[in-house]
MARMARKOL-604745 format. One record per residue (C-alpha): residue number from 1; residue in three letters; chain; x, y, z. Coordinates in Angstrom, 2 decimals, m for minus. Example, Ala and Ser with C-alpha at 12.3 -4.5 7.8 and 13.67 -1.06 7.14 Angstrom:
BEGIN
n, res, chain, X, Y, Z
1, ALA, A, 12.30, m4.50, 7.80
2, SER, A, 13.67, m1.06, 7.14
This chain:
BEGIN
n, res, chain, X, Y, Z
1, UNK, A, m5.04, m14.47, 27.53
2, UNK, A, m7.06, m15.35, 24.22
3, UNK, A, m9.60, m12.75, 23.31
4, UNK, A, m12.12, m13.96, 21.29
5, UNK, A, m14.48, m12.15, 19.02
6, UNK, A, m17.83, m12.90, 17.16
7, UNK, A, m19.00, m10.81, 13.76
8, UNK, A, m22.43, m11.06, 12.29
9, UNK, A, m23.16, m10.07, 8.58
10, UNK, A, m26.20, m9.93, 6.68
11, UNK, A, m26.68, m9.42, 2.84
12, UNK, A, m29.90, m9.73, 0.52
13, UNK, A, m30.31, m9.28, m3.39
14, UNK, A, m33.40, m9.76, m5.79
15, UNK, A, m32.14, m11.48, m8.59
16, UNK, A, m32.42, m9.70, m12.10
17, UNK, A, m34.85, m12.06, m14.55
18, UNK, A, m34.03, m12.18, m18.35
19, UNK, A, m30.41, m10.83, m17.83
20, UNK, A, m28.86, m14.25, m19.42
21, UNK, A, m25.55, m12.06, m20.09
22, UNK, A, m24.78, m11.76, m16.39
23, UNK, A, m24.16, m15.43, m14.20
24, UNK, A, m25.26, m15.82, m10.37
25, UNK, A, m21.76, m15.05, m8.44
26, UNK, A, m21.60, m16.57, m4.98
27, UNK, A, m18.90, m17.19, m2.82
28, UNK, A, m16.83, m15.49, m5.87
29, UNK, A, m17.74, m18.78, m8.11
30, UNK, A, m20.18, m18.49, m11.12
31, UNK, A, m23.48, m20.35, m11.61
32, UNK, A, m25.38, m20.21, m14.54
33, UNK, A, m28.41, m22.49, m13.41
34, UNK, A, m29.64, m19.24, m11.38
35, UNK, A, m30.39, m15.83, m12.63
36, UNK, A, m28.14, m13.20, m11.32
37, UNK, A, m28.17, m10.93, m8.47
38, UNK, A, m29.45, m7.02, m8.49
39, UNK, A, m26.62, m4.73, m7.52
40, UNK, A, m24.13, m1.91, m8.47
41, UNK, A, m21.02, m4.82, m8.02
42, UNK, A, m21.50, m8.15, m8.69
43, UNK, A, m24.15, m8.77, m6.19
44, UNK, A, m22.49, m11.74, m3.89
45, UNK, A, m24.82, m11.79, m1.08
46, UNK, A, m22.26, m14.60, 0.51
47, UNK, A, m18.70, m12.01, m0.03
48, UNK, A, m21.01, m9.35, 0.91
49, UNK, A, m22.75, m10.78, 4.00
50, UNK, A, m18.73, m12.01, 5.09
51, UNK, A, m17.12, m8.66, 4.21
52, UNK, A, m19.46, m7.22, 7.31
53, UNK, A, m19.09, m10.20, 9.69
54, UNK, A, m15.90, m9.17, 9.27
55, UNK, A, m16.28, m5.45, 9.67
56, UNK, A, m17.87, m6.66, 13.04
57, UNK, A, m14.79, m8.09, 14.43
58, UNK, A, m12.49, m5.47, 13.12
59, UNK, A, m14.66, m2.29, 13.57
60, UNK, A, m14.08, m0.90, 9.83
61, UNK, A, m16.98, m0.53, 7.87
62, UNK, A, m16.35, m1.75, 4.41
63, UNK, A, m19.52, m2.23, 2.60
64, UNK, A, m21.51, 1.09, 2.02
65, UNK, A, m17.97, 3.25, 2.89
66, UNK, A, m15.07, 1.95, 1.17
67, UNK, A, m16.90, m0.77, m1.32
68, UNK, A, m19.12, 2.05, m2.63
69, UNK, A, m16.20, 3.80, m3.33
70, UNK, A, m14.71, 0.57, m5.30
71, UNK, A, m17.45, 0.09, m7.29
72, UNK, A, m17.92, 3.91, m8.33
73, UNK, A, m13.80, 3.47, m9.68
74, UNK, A, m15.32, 0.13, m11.97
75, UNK, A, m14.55, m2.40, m9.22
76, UNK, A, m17.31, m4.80, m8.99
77, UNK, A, m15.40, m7.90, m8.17
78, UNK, A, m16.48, m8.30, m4.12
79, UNK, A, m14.05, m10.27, m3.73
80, UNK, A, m12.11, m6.67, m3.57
81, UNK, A, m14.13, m5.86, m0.73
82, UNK, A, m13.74, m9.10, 1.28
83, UNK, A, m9.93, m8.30, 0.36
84, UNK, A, m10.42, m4.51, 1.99
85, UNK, A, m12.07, m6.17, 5.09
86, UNK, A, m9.28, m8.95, 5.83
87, UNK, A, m6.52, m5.44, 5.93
88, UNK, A, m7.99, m5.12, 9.29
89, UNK, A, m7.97, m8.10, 10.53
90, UNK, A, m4.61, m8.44, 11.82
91, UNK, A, m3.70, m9.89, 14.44
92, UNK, A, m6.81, m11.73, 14.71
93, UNK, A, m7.32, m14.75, 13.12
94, UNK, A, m10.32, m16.92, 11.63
95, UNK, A, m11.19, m19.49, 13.26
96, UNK, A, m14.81, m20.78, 12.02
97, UNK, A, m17.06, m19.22, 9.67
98, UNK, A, m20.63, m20.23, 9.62
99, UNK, A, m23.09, m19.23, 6.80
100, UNK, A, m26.63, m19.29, 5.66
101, UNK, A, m27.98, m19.15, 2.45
102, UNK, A, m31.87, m18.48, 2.09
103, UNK, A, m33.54, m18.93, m0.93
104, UNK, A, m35.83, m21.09, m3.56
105, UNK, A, m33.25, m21.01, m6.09
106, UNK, A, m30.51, m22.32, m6.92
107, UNK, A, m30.34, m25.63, m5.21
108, UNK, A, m27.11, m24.63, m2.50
109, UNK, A, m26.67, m28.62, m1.31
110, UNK, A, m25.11, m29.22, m4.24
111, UNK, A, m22.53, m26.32, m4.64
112, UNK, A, m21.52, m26.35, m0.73
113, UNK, A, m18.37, m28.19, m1.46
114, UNK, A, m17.08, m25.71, m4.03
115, UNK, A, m18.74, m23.17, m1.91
116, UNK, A, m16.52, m24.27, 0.99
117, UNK, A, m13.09, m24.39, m0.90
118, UNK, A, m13.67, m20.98, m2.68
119, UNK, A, m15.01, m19.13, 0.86
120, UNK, A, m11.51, m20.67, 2.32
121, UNK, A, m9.11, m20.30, m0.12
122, UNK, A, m10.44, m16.47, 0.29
123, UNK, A, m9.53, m16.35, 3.76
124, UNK, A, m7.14, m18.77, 4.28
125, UNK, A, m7.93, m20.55, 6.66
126, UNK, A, m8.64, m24.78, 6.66
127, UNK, A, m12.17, m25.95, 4.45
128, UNK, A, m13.45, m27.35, 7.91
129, UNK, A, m13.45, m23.76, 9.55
130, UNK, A, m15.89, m23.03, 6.84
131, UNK, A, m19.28, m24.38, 7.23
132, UNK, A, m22.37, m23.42, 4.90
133, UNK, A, m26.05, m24.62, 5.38
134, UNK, A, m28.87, m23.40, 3.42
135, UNK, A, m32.95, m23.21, 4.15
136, UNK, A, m35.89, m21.97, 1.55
137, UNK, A, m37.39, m19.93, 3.50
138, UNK, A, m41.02, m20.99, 3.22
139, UNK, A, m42.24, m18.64, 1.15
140, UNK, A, m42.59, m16.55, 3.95
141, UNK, A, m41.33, m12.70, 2.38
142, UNK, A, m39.81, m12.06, m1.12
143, UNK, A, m36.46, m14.37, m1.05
144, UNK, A, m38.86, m17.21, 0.49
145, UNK, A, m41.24, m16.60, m2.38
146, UNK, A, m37.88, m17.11, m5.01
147, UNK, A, m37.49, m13.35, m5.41
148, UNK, A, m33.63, m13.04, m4.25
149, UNK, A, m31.21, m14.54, m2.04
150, UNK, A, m29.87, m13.67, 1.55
151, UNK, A, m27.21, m14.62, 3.46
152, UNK, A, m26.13, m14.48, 7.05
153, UNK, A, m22.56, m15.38, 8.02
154, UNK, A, m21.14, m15.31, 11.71
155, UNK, A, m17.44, m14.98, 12.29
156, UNK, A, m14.91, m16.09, 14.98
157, UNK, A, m12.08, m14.84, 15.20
158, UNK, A, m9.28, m15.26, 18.18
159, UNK, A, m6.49, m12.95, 19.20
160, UNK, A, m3.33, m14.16, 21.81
């Protein structure tokens, strides 16, 4: 029998104005058409947001245990974290990964491609298990008003 399980993650930054030194990291890629993200690591709302759909299916809590830890050692790289997260995955296995991006800025359409082969390549798992969609958020509270990003990723993962 297949057991199936379902992890949700959420993630939010403000972005830092005037900081030209440091680039907009999503998805572990860089963008320099943004400004960057607010955080003690490298503020990747997407790694961070899929780090705790993750945790969800695995039952480890990574970010705000073990990626606080990382970052107070100088590792700011969340791909490190995302890394930490998959140790537990075993023997699940990904099979779709859905994710939101909601902001003004930067235009996601775009990047989603790049987006798609960096998330996967990550996990390892096919570019169609990964899908990514993106909404403003009509100016509705800060990241609608162009303030920061969010991100909400759901997970499935299967186990024989």
């Amino acid at each position: 029998m297949t057991q199936v399980r379902t992890g949700l993650g959420i993630d939010s930054h403000r972005f830092v104005e005037g900081d030209s030194e440091r680039p907009l990291v999503l998805g572990g890629l860089e963008f320099k058409d943004a400004p960057a993200l607010a955080g003690n690591s490298d503020a990747d709302v997407l790694l961070h947001a899929l780090t705790d759909a993750i945790s969800g299916v695995t039952g480890r809590t990574v970010i705000g245990a073990v990626a606080d830890e990382l970052c107070q050692q100088g590792v700011v790289d969340s791909k490190a974290y995302l890394r930490e997260a998959l140790k537990d995955l075993a023997p699940s296995v990904l099979s779709h990964v859905s994710i939101v991006l909601e902001g003004q800025r930067p235009k996601i359409d775009p990047k989603v491609p790049a987006l798609r082969e960096s998330v996967a390549g990550l996990l390892e798992i096919e570019t169609d298990a990964v899908c990514i969609t993106a909404t403003t958020g009509e100016q509705l509270d800060g990241v609608g008003r162009g303030e920061g990003l969010r991100c909400t990723v759901v997970v499935t993962a299967s186990q024989a």
